[in-house]
Structures are given as C-alpha cells and as structure tokens.
C-alpha positions as CSV (number, residue, x, y, z in Angstrom):
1,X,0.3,-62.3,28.6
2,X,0.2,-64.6,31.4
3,X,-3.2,-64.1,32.1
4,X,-6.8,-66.0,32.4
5,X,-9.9,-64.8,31.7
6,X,-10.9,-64.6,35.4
7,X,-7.5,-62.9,35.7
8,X,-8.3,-60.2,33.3
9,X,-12.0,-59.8,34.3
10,X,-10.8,-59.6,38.4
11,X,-8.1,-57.1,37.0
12,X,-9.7,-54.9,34.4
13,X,-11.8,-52.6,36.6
14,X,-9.0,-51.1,37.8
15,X,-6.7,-51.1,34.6
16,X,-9.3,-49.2,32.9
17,X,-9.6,-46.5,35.8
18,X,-12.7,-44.4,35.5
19,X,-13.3,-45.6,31.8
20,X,-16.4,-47.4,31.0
21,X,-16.2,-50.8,30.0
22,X,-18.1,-53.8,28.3
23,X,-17.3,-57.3,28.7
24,X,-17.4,-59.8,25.8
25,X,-16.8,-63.8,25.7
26,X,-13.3,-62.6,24.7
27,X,-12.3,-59.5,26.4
28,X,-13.6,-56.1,26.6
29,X,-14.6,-52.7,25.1
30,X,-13.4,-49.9,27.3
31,X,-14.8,-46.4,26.3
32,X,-11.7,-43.8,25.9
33,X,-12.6,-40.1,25.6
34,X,-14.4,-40.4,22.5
35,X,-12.9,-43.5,21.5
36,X,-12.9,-47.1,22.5
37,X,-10.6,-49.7,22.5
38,X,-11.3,-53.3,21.8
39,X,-9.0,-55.8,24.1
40,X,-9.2,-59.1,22.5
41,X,-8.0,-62.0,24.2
42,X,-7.1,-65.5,22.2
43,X,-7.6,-69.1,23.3
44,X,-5.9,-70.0,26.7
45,X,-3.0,-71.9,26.5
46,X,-0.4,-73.1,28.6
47,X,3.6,-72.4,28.4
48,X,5.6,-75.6,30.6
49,X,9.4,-74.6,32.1
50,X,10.2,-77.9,33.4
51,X,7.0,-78.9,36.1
52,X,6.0,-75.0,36.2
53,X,2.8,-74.4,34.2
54,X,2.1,-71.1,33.6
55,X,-1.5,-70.1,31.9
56,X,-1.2,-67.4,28.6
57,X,-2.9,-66.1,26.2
58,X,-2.1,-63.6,23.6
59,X,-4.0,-59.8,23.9
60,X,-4.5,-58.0,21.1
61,X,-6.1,-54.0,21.3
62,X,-7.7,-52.2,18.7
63,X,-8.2,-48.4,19.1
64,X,-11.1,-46.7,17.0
65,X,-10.9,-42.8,17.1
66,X,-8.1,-42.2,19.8
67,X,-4.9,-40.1,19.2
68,X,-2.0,-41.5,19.7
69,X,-0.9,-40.2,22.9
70,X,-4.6,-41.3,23.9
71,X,-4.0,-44.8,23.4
72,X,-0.2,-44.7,24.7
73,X,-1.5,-43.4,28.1
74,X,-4.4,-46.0,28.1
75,X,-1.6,-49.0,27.4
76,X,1.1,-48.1,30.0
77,X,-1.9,-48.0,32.6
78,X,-3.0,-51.3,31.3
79,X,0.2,-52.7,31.0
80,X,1.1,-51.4,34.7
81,X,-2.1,-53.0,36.1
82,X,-1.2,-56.4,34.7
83,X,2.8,-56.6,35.3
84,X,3.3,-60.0,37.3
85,X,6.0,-59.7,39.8
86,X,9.6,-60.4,39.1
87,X,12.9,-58.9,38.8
C-alpha cells in the first residue's frame, strides 16, 4: 500500500470504526466481534516513476476467530478508508 506509518496510525481510527484497537511498532490489533485481526505492516520503502517518489509498504492481516464474512466486511471498510485518489 502506499502508506506510512503516520499514515496508517492518522487513518486507522476511523478504518476500524467502533472496533477496539492496539497499536504495535508495526501496525495494530483491532478487536472484531470475538475475534481480532492482526494488521502487520513491513519496512517502508519507496517506489520512484521518473522524479515522483511515492512511500509503500506492504500490509499483511491475520484474522484469529472471525467468519468469513466477518473479516470480508472488516477489509472492504479498511480498504475504503485507505483508497488514495485516482481514476
């Protein structure tokens, strides 16, 4: 994702709703139902298109004790709280 950690802390409160949440040195632990889900993020690195720079890193989620359709609903919310413009 394009995304930095101050990015993703400045972002998450309202990506994860009315969820309770933990931060780590490397992401959070957002309480689903009875569940959680563990957002990991990876070292930040940097992608160059000619002089644009544009920060990444990649995201990885691991869900303990959540259906599937629990942890669908919890990504597209994510996911729709983090889409950068474009079109």
């Amino acid at each position: 994702m394009a995304l930095t950690m101050q990015n993703f802390q400045r972002t998450l409160p309202r990506a994860v709703g009315e969820h309770s949440y933990t931060l780590h040195s490397n992401g959070a632990t957002v309480v689903v139902g009875e569940g959680e889900v563990t957002i990991e993020l990876g070292p930040q690195q940097l992608r160059k298109i000619a002089l644009l720079e544009i920060p990444w890193c990649r995201v990885d989620f691991v869900a303990r004790n959540l259906t599937e359709d629990q942890f669908k609903e919890f990504a597209e919310n994510f996911h729709r709280h983090f889409q950068r413009g474009g079109g």
